[in-house]
C-alpha positions in Angstrom: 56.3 5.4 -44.7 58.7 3.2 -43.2 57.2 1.2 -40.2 60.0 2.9 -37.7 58.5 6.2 -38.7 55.0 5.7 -38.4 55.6 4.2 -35.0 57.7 8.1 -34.6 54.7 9.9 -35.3 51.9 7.9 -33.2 54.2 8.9 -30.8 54.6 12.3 -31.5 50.6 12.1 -31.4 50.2 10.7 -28.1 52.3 12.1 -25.9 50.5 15.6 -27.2 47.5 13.8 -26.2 48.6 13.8 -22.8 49.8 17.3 -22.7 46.3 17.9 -22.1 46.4 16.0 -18.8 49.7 17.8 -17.6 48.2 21.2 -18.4 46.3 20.9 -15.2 48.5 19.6 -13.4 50.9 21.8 -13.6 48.6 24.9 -13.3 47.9 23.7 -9.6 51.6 24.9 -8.8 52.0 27.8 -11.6 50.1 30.3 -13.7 49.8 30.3 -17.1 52.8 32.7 -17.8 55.2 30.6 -15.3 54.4 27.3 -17.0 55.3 29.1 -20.2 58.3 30.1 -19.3 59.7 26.8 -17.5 58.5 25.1 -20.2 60.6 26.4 -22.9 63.4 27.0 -20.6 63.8 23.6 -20.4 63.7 23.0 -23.8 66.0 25.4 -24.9 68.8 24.3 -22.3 70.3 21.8 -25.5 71.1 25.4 -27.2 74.6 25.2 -25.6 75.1 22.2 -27.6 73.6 22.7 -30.7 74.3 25.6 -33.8 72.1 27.7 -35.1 70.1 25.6 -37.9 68.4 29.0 -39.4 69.1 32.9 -39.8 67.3 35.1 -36.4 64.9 36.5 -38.7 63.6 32.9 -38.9 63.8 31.4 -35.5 62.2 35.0 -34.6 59.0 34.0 -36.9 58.6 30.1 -35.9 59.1 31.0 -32.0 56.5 34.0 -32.1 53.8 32.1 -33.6 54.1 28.5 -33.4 55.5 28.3 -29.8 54.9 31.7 -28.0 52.1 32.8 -29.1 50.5 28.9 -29.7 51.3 27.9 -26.0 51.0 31.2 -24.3 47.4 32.0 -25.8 46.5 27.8 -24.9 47.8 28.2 -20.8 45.7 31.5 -20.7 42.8 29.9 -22.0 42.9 26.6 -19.5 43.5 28.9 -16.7 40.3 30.9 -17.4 38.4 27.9 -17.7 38.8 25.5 -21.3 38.0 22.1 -20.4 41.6 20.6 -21.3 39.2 17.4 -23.4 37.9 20.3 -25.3 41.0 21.8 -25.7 42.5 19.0 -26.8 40.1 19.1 -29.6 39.8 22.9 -30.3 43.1 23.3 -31.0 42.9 21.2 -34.0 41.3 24.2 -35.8 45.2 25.4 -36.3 45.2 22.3 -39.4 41.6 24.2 -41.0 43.4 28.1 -40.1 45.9 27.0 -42.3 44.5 26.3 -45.2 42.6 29.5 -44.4 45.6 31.2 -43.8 47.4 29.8 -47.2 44.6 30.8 -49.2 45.3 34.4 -48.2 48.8 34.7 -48.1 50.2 31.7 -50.7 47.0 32.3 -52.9 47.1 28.5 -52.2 43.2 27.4 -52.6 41.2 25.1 -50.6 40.6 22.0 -52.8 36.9 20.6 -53.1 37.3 18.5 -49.9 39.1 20.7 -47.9 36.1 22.9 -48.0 33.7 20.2 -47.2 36.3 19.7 -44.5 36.0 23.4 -43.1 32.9 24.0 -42.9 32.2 20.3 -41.1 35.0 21.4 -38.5 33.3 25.5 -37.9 29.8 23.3 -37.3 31.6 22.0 -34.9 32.8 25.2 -33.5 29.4 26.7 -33.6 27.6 24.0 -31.8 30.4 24.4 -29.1 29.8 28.1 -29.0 26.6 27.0 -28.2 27.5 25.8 -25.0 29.4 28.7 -23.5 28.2 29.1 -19.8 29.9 28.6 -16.6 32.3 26.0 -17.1 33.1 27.4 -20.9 33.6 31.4 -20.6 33.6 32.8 -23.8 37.2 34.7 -23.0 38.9 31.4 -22.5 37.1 29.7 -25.9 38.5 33.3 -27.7 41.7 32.5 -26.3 41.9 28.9 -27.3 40.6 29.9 -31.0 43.7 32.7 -31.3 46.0 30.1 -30.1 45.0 27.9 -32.6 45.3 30.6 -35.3 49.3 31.5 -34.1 49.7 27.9 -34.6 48.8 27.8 -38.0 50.6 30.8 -38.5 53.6 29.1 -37.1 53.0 26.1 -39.4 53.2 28.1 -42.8 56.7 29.8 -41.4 57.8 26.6 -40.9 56.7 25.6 -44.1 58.8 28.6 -46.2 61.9 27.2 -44.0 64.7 26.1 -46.8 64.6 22.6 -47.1 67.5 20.6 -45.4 67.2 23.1 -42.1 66.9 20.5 -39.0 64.1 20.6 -37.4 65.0 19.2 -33.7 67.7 21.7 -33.3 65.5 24.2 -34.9 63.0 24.1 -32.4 65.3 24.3 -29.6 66.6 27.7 -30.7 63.2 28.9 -31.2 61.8 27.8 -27.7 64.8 31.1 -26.8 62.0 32.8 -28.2 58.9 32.4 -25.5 60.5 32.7 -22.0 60.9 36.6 -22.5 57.2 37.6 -23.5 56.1 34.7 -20.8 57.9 35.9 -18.3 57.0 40.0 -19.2 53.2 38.4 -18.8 54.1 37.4 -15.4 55.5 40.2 -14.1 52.3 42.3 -15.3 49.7 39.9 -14.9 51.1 37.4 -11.4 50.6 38.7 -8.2 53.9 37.0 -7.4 56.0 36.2 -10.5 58.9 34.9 -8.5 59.7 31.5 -10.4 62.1 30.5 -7.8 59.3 30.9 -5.3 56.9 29.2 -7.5 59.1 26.0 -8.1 59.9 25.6 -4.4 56.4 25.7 -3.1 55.4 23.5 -6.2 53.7 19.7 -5.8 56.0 17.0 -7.1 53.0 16.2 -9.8 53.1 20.0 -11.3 57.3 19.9 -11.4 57.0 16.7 -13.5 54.0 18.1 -15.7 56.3 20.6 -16.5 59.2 19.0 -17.2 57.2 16.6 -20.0 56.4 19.8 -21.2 59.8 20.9 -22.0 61.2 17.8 -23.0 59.0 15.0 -24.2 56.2 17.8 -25.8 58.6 20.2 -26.8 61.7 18.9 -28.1 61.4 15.9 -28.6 58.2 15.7 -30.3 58.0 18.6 -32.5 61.6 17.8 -34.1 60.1 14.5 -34.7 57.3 16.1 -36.5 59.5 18.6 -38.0 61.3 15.4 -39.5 59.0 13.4 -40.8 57.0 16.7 -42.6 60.4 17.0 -44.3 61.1 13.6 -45.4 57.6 12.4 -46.1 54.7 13.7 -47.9 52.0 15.9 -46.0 49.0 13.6 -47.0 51.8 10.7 -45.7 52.4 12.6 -42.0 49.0 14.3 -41.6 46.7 11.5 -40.7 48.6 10.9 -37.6 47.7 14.0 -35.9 44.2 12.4 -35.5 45.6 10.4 -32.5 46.5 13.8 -30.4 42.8 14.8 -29.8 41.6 11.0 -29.4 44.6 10.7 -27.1 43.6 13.9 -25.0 39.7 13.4 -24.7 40.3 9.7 -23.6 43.4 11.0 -21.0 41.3 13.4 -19.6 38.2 11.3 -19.4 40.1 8.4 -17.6 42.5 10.5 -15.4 39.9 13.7 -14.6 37.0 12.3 -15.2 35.6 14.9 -17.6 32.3 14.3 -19.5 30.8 16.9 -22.0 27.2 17.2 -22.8 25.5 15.9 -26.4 25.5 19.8 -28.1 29.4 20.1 -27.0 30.4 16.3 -27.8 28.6 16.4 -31.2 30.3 20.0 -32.1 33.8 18.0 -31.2 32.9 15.6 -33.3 32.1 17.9 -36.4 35.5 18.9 -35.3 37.4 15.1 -35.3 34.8 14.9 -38.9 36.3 17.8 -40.6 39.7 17.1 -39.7 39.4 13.4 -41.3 38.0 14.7 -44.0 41.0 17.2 -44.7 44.0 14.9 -43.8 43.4 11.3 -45.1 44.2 10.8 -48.5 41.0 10.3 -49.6 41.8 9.9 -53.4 44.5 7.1 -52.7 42.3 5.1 -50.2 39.7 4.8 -52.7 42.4 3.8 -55.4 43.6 1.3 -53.0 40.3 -0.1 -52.1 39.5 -0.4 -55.7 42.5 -2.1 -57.0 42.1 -4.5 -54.1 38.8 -5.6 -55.4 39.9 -5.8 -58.9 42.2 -8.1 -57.9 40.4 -10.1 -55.8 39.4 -13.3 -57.1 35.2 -14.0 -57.9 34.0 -16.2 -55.6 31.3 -17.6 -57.5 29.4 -20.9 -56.2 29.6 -23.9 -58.1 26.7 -24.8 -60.5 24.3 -27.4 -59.4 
């Protein structure tokens, strides 16, 4: 990869990372279904501007699973009590879904290391189930597990997309897609689902939350992904995602303060384990490493 787009992804990474410190921020001010919708209002407002990249059926697909039902799921779970550090971690289970998910519906197998992979990441998730208790309901650790799953989802459909399809302006007609089921939450679930009310009476920290949300999260970041999964190699791209979780847990530590217990920080390590295990090239490393050391020179002392 070129060193322009590397830097592109790290920040794609990171500033998903801190997603995970706006979450809560913006949930002071709104529920989970208001967030939802301001956030992909605001990313969608470029549609005036942009044509349609895909046919309906498409954008349909993509903005059901990968946004909607992704993010929706994800709000509902913080609000019932995920840790956003954990969440930042749990939601990684989308790149180990996937592979479950093409196995199923691509007949596309797990490779040797990819199961190593997947069953190092659900040790994790079982030594996290574990801990449920007070300050991890099991609802919100359900909820946080389907959002992961409508993630992958979203990630084969995007996937099957024809190649040469853009992905910036792609996500902006999808994010049309989640306001309407966000907001049909939030008239059956809000006590008061007046978003004009809610963005008057809301802090200053929770109006900017959501606008990094819709913008920097939204837009801009998941049509740099979109990009580089197009030009690039998978095993090129994939590696990078490792800095959204390490971004999120170290965020949330700094900023909240949030500290997790040795059964729940060894099963999100299991997590972090798997993950490496799946998305680094492992075969090509090793190659490289080796051919480094054939070429390296012996260094042998001189006879006395």
């Amino acid at each position: 990869m070129k060193v322009r787009d590397m830097a592109l992804a790290a920040l794609a990474n990171v500033i998903w990372g801190f997603t995970y410190v706006a979450y809560p921020i913006a949930l002071e001010s709104f529920t989970a279904s208001q967030m939802a919708v301001l956030r992909f209002l605001l990313a969608c407002l470029p549609v005036v501007f942009v044509s349609r990249p895909a046919p309906w059926r498409t954008i349909l697909a993509v903005g059901a699973t990968l946004l909607t039902g992704q993010f929706l799921l994800l709000f509902f779970a913080l609000a019932a009590g995920l840790p956003p550090g954990l969440a930042s971690v749990t939601t990684q289970m989308h790149a180990f879904f996937a592979v479950l998910i093409a196995a199923v519906v691509l007949r596309e197998y797990p490779t040797r290391r990819q199961g190593i992979g997947l069953v190092v990441a659900f040790t994790g998730l079982v030594l996290i189930g574990l801990t449920v208790g007070a300050d991890l309901p099991p609802v919100a650790l359900a909820l946080a597990m389907l959002a992961a799953m409508s993630w992958a989802t979203g990630s084969i459909l995007l996937r099957k997309t024809p190649r040469g399809v853009a992905m910036g302006p792609l996500m902006v007609w999808c994010s049309l897609v989640p306001p309407i089921p966000a907001y049909a939450a939030s008239l059956l679930l809000d006590h008061d689902a007046s978003l004009v009310a809610a963005v008057t009476h809301a802090s200053i920290g929770s109006l900017v939350a959501v606008v990094f949300l819709g913008t920097l999260a939204t837009t801009l970041a998941f049509g740099i992904w979109g990009h580089l999964m197009q030009r690039y190699p998978s095993a090129a791209v994939a590696p990078f995602a490792l800095l959204s979780p390490c971004t999120g847990v170290v965020a949330v530590a700094l900023i909240f303060g949030e500290r997790f217990g040795p059964l729940r920080a060894a099963g999100m390590a299991c997590i972090l384990a798997g993950l490496v295990i799946v998305v680094l090239p492992w075969p090509q490393l090793v190659a490289r490493v080796l051919a480094a050391v054939r070429r390296e020179p012996a260094c042998r002392p001189p006879p006395s």
